[in-house]
Biotite code that builds the C-alpha atoms (Angstrom):
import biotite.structure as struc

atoms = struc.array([
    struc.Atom([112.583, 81.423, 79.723], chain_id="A", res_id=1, res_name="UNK", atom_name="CA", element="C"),
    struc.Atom([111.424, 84.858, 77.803], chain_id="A", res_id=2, res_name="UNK", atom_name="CA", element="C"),
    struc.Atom([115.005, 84.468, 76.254], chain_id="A", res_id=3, res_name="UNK", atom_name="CA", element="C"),
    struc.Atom([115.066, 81.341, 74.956], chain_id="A", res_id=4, res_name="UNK", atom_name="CA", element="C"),
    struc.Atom([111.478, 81.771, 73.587], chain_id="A", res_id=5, res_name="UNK", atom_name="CA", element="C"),
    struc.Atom([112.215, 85.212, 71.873], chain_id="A", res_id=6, res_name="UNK", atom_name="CA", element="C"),
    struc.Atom([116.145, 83.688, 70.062], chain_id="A", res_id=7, res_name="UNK", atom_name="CA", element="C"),
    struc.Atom([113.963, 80.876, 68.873], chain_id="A", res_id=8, res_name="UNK", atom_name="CA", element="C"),
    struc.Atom([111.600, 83.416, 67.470], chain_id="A", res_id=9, res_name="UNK", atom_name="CA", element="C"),
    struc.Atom([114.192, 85.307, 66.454], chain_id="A", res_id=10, res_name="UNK", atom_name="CA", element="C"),
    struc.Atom([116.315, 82.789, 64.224], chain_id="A", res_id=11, res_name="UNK", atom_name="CA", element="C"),
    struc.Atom([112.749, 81.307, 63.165], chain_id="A", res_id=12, res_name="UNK", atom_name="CA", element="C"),
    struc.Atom([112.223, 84.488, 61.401], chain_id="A", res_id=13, res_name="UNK", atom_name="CA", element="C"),
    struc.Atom([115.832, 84.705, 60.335], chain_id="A", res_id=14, res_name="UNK", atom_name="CA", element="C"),
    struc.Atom([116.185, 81.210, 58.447], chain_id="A", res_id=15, res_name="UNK", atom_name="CA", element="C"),
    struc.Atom([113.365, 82.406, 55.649], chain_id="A", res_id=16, res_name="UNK", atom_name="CA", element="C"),
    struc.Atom([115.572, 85.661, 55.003], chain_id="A", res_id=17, res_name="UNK", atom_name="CA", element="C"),
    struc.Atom([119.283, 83.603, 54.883], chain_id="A", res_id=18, res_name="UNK", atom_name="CA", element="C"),
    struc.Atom([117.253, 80.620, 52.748], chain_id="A", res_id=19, res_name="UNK", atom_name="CA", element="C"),
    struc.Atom([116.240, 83.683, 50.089], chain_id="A", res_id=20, res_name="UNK", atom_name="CA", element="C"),
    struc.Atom([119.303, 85.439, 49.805], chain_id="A", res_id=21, res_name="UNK", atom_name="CA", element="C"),
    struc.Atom([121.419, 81.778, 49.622], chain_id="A", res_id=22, res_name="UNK", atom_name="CA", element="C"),
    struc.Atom([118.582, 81.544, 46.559], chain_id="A", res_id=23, res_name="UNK", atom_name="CA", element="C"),
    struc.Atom([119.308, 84.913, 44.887], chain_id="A", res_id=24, res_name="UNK", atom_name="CA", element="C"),
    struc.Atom([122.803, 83.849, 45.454], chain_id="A", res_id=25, res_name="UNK", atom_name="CA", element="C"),
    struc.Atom([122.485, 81.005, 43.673], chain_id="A", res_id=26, res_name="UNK", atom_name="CA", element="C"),
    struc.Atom([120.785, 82.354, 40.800], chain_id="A", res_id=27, res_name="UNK", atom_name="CA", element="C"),
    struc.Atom([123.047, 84.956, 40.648], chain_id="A", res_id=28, res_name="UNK", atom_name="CA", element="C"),
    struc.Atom([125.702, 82.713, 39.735], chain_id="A", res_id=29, res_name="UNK", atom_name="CA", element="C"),
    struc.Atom([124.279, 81.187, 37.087], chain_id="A", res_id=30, res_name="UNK", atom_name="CA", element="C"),
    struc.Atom([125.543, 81.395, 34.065], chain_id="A", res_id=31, res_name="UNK", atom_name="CA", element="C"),
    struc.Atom([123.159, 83.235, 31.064], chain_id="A", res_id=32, res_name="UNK", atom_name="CA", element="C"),
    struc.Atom([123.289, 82.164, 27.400], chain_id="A", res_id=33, res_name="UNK", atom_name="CA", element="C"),
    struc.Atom([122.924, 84.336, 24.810], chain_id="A", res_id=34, res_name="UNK", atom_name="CA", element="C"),
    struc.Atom([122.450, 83.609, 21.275], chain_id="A", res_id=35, res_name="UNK", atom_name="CA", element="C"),
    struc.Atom([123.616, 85.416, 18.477], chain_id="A", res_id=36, res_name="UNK", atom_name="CA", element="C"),
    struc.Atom([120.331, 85.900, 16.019], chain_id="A", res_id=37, res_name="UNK", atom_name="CA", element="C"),
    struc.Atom([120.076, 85.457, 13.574], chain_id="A", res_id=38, res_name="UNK", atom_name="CA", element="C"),
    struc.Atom([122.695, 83.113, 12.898], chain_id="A", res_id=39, res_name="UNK", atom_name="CA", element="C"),
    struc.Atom([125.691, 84.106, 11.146], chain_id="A", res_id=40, res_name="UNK", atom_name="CA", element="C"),
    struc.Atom([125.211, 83.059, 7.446], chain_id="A", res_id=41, res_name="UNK", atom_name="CA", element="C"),
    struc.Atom([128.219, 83.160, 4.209], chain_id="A", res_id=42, res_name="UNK", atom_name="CA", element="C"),
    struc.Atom([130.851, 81.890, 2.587], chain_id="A", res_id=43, res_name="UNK", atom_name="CA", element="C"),
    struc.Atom([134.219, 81.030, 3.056], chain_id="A", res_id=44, res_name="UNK", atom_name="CA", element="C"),
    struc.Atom([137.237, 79.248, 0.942], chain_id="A", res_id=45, res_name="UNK", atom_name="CA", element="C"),
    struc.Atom([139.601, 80.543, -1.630], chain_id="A", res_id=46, res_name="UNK", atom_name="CA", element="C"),
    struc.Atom([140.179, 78.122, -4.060], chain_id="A", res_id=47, res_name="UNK", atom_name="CA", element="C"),
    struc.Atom([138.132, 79.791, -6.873], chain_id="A", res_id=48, res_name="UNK", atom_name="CA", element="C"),
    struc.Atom([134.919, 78.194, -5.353], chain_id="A", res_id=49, res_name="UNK", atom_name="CA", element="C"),
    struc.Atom([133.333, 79.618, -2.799], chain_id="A", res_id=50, res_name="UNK", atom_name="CA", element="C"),
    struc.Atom([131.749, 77.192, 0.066], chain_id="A", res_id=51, res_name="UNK", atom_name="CA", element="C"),
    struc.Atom([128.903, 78.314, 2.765], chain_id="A", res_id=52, res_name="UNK", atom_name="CA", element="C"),
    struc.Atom([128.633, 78.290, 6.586], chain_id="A", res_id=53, res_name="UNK", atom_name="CA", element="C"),
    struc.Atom([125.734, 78.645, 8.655], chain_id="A", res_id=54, res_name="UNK", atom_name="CA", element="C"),
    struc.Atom([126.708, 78.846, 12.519], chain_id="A", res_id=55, res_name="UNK", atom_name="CA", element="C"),
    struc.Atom([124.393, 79.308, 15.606], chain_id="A", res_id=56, res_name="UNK", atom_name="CA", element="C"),
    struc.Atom([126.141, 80.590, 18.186], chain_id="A", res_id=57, res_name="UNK", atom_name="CA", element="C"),
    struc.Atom([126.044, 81.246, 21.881], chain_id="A", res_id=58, res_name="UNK", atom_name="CA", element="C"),
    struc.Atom([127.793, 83.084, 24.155], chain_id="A", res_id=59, res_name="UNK", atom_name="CA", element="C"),
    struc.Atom([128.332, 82.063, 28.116], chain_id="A", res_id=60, res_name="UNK", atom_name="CA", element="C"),
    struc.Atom([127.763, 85.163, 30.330], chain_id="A", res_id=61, res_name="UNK", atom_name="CA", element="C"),
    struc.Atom([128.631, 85.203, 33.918], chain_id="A", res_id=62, res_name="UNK", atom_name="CA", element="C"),
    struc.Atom([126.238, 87.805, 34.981], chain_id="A", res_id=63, res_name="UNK", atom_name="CA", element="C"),
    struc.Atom([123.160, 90.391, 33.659], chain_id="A", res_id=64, res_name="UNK", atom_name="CA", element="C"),
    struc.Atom([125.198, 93.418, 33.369], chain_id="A", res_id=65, res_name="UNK", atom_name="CA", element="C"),
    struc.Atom([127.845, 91.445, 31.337], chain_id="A", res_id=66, res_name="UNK", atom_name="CA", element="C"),
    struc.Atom([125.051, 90.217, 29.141], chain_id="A", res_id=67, res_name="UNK", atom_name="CA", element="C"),
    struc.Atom([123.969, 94.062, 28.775], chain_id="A", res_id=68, res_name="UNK", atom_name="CA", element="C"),
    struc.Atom([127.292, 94.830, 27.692], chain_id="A", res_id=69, res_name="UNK", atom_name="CA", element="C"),
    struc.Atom([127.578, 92.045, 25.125], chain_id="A", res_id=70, res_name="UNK", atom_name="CA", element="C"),
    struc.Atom([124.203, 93.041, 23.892], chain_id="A", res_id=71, res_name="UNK", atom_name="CA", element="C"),
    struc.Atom([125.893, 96.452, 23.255], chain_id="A", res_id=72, res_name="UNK", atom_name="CA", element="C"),
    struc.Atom([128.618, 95.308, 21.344], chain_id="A", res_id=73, res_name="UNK", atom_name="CA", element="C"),
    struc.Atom([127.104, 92.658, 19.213], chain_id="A", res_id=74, res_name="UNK", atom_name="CA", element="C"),
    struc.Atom([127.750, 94.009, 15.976], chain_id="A", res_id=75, res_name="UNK", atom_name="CA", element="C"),
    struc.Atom([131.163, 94.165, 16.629], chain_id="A", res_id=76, res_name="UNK", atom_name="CA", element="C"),
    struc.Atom([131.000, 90.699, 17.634], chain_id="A", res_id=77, res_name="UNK", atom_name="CA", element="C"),
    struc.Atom([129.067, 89.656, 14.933], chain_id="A", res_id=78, res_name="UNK", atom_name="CA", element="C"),
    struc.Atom([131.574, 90.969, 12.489], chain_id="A", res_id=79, res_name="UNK", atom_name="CA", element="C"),
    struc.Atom([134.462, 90.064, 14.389], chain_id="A", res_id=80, res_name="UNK", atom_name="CA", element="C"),
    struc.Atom([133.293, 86.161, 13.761], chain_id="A", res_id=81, res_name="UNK", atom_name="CA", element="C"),
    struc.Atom([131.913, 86.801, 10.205], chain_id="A", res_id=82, res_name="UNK", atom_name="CA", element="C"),
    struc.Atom([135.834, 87.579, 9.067], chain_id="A", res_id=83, res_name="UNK", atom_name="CA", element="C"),
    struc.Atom([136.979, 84.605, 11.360], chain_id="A", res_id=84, res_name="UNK", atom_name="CA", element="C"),
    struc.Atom([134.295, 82.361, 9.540], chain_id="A", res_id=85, res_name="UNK", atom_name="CA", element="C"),
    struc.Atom([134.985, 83.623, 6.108], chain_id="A", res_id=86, res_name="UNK", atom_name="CA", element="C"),
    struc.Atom([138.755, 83.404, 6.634], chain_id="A", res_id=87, res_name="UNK", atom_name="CA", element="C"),
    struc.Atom([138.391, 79.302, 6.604], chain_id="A", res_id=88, res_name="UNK", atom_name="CA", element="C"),
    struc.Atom([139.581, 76.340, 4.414], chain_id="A", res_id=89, res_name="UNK", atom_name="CA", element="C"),
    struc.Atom([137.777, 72.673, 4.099], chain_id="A", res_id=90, res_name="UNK", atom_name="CA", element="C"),
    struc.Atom([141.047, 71.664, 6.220], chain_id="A", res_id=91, res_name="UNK", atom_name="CA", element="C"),
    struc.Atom([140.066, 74.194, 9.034], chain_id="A", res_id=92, res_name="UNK", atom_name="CA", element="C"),
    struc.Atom([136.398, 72.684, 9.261], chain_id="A", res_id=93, res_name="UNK", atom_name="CA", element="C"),
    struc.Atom([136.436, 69.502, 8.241], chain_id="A", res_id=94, res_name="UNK", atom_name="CA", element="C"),
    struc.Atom([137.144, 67.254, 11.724], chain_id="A", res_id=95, res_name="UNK", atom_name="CA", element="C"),
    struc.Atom([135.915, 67.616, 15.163], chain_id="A", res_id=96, res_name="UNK", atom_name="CA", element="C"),
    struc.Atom([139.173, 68.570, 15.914], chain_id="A", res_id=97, res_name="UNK", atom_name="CA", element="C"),
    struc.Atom([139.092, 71.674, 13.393], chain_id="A", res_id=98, res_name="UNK", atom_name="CA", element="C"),
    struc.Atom([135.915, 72.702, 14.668], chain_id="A", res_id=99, res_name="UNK", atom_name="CA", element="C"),
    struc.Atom([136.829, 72.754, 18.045], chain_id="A", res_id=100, res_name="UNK", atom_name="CA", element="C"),
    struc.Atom([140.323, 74.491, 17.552], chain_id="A", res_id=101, res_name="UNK", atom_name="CA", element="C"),
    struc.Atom([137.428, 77.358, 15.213], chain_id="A", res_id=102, res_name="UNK", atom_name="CA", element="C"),
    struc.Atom([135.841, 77.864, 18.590], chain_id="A", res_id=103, res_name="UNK", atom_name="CA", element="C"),
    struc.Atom([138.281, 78.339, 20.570], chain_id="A", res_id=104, res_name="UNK", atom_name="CA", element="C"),
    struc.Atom([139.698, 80.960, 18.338], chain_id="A", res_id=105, res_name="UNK", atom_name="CA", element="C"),
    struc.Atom([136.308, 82.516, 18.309], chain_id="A", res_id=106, res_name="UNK", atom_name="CA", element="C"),
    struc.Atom([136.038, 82.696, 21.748], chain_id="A", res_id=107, res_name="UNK", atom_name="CA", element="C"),
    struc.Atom([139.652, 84.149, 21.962], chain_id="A", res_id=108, res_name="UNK", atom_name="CA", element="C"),
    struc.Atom([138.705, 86.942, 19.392], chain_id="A", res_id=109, res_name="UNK", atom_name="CA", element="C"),
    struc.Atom([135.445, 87.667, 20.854], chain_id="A", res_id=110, res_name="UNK", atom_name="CA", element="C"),
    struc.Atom([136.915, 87.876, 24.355], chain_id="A", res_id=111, res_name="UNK", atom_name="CA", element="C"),
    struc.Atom([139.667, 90.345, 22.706], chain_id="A", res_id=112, res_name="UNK", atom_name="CA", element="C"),
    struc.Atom([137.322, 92.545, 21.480], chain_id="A", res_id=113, res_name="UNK", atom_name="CA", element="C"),
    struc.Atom([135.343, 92.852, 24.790], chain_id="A", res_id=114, res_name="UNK", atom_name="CA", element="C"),
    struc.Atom([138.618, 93.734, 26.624], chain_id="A", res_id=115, res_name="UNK", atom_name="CA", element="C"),
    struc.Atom([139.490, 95.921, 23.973], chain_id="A", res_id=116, res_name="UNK", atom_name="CA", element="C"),
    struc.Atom([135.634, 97.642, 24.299], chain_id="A", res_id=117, res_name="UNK", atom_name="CA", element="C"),
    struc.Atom([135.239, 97.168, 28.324], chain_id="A", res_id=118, res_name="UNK", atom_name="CA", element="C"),
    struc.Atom([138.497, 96.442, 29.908], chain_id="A", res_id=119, res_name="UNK", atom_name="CA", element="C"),
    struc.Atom([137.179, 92.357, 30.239], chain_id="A", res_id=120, res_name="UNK", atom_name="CA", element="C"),
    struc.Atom([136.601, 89.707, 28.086], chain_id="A", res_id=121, res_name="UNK", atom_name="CA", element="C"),
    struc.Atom([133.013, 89.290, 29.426], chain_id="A", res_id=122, res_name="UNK", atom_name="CA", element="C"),
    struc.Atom([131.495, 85.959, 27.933], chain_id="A", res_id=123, res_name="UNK", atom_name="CA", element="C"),
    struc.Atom([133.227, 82.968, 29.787], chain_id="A", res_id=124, res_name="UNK", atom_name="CA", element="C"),
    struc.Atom([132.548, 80.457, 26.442], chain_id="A", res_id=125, res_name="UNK", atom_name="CA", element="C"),
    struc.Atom([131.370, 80.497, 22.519], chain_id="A", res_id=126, res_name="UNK", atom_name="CA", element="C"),
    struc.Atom([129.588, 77.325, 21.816], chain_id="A", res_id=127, res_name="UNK", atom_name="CA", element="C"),
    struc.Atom([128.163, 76.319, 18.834], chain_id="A", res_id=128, res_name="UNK", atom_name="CA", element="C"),
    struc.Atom([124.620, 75.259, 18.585], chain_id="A", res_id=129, res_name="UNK", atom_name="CA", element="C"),
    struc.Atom([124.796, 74.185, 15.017], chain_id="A", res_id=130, res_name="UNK", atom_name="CA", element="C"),
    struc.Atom([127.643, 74.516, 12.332], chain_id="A", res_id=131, res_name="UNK", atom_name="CA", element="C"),
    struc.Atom([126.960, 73.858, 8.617], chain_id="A", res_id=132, res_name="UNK", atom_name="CA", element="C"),
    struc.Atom([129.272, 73.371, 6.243], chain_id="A", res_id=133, res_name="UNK", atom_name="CA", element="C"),
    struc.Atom([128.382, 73.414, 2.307], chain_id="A", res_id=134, res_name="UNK", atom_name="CA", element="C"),
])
């Protein structure tokens, strides 16, 4: 009878201790946006007249010490997409389907210059918050 009484002691005390770590777990895993500010501001085109873009971005980070390492290199990320940005045409942002084709280039070159900096790309996504064209 002592035995029974002291295992369901035992895993009374343990369930607390499995719930929190299942909980840090959890949070762990979840994913940590951070945003490029300010947002990345000037022009782009080629065709004698120069056009402005104004794009909020954020970057998808899988854990805290990836975001510290981001944080690190953000000027090179920052100028990485300024010569993306500034490298564009009306027919490169103006559809849906050109914007999305920009991010996914911009996530592609940021990625590339993580592993190129750290060994691994890093930031799992590039979204953009807000993208304006002029």
């Amino acid at each position: 009878m002592k035995h029974i009484i002291f295992l369901c002691l035992a895993l009374g005390l343990a369930f607390p201790a499995l719930a929190e770590k299942a909980e840090a777990e959890g949070e762990a895993l979840k994913p940590i946006y951070y945003a490029l500010v300010p947002a990345l501001v000037g022009n782009y085109g080629s065709n004698g007249k120069l056009k402005y873009y104004k794009a909020d971005v954020a970057l998808r980070i899988g854990s805290p010490a990836a975001e510290e390492r981001v944080k690190h290199h953000e000027p090179l990320i920052r100028n990485q997409l300024v010569m993306l940005f500034s490298q564009q045409s009306d027919a490169t942002l103006g559809s849906v389907e050109a914007k999305e084709a920009l991010r996914q280039e911009a996530l592609r070159q940021v990625q590339a210059v993580l592993s190129q900096e750290e060994g691994q790309p890093l930031v799992d996504d590039l979204l953009f918050n807000n993208l304006i064209i002029q």
